[in-house]
C-alpha positions as CSV (number, residue, x, y, z in Angstrom):
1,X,-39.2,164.7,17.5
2,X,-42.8,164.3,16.1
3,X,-41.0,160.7,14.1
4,X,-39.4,160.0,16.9
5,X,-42.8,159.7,18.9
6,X,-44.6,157.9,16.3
7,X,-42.5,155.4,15.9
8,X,-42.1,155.1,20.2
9,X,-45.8,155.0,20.3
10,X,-46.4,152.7,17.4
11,X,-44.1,150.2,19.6
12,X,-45.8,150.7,22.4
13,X,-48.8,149.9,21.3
14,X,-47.6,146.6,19.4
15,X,-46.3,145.6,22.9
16,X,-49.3,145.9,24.4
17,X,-51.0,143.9,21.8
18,X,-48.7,141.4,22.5
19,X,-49.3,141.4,26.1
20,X,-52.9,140.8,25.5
21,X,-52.7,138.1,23.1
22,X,-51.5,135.7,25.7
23,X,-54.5,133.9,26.7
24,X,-55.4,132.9,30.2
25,X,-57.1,129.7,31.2
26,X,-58.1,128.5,34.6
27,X,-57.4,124.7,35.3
28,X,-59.8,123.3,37.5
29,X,-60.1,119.7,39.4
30,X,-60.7,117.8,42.7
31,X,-58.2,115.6,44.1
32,X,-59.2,112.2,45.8
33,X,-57.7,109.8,47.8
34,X,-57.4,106.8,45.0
35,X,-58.4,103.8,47.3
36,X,-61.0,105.7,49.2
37,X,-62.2,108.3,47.0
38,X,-62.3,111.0,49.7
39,X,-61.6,114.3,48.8
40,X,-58.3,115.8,50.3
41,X,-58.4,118.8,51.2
42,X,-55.9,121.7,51.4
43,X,-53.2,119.6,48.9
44,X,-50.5,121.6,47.4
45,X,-51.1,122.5,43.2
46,X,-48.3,124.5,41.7
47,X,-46.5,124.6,38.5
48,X,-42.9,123.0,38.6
49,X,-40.9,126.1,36.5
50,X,-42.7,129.3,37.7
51,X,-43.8,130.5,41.1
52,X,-47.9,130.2,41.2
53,X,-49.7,127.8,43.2
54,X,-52.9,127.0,45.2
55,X,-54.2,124.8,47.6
56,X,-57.1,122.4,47.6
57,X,-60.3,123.4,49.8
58,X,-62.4,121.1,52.2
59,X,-63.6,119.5,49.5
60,X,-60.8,118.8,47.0
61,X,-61.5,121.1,44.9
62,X,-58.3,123.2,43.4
63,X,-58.1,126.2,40.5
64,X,-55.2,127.2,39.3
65,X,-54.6,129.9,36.2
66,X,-52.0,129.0,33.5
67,X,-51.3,131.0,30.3
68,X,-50.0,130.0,27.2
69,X,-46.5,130.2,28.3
70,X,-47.3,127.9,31.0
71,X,-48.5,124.8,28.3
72,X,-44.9,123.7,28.4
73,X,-44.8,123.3,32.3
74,X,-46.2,120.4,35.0
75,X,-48.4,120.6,37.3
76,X,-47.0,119.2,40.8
77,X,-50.1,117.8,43.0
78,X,-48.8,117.3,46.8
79,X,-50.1,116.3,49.9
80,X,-48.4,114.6,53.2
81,X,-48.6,111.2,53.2
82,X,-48.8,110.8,49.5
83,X,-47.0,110.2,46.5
84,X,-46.2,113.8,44.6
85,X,-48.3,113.5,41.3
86,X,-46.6,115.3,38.4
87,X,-48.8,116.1,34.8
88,X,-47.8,118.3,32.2
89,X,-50.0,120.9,31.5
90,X,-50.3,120.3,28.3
91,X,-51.6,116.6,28.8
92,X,-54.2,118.1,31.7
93,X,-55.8,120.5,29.4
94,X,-55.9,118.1,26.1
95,X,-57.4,114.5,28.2
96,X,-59.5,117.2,29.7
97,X,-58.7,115.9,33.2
98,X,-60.6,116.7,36.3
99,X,-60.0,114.0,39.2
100,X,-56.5,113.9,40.4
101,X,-56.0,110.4,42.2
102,X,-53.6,110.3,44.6
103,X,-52.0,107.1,46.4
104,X,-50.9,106.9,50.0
105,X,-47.0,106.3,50.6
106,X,-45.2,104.9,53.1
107,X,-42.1,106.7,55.2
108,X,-39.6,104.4,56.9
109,X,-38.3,106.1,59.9
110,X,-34.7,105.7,61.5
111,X,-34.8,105.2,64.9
112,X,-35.5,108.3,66.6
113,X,-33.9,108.7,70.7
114,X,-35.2,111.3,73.1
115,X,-32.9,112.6,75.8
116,X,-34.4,114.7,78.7
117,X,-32.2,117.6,79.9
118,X,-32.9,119.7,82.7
119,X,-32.1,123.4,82.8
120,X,-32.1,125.3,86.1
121,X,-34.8,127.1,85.1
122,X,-37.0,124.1,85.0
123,X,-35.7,122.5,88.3
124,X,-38.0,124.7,90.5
C-alpha cells in the first residue's frame, strides 16, 4: 500500500509540474479604423479553435490571454460593418503587433417589403 502511494503521489506531482509549465501570456493591442484611425470600440477578439474571447473598450484597446497551446491558433478581430481580420497567434506575438487595422465593408441588401397587419387587439 505504502508503493502503491509513492508511486500515486510521485504522479501527481509530475502532473502538476506539467500543469505549471505551460506558460501564460497576455496579448495586448488597439484596434483602429484603417482610413480614419479612430479607435473602435467594443470589437470582438477571440481565438478561432477554443472558446476565450474579449471585447475592445471605448478606446480600442483589447487583452486577451493565450498559453502555449494557443500559439497554433488565430486570433479573429470582428466588428459590424468591417471586414473579419484573422492573424495567427503565432505571427502576432513574433512581428510583435499592436495596432489592428480594420477596413470598412460593404453589405448589399435584397430588397426588403414591409406589410402592416392589424390584429384586433390593436384596432381600438
Amino acid at each position: 500500500m505504502r508503493k502503491f502511494l509513492l508511486k500515486f503521489g510521485s504522479i501527481l506531482l509530475l502532473n502538476l509540474y506539467a500543469v505549471q509549465a505551460i506558460s501564460q501570456m497576455e496579448l495586448t493591442g488597439v484596434i483602429v479604423d484603417k482610413e480614419t484611425g479612430d479607435p473602435i470600440p467594443y470589437a470582438q477578439v477571440m481565438l478561432m479553435m477554443r472558446p476565450a474571447g474579449t471585447l475592445s473598450n471605448l478606446e480600442g484597446e483589447f487583452r486577451i490571454n493565450v498559453s502555449d497551446r494557443d500559439a497554433t491558433d488565430t486570433l479573429i478581430f470582428m466588428y459590424l460593418g468591417y471586414s473579419k481580420m484573422k492573424i495567427p497567434v503565432s505571427k502576432y506575438i513574433a512581428s510583435k503587433i499592436s495596432k489592428i487595422e480594420m477596413s470598412t465593408e460593404t453589405f448589399l441588401l435584397k430588397e426588403l417589403v414591409v406589410n402592416l397587419k392589424r390584429h384586433a387587439s390593436m384596432s381600438k
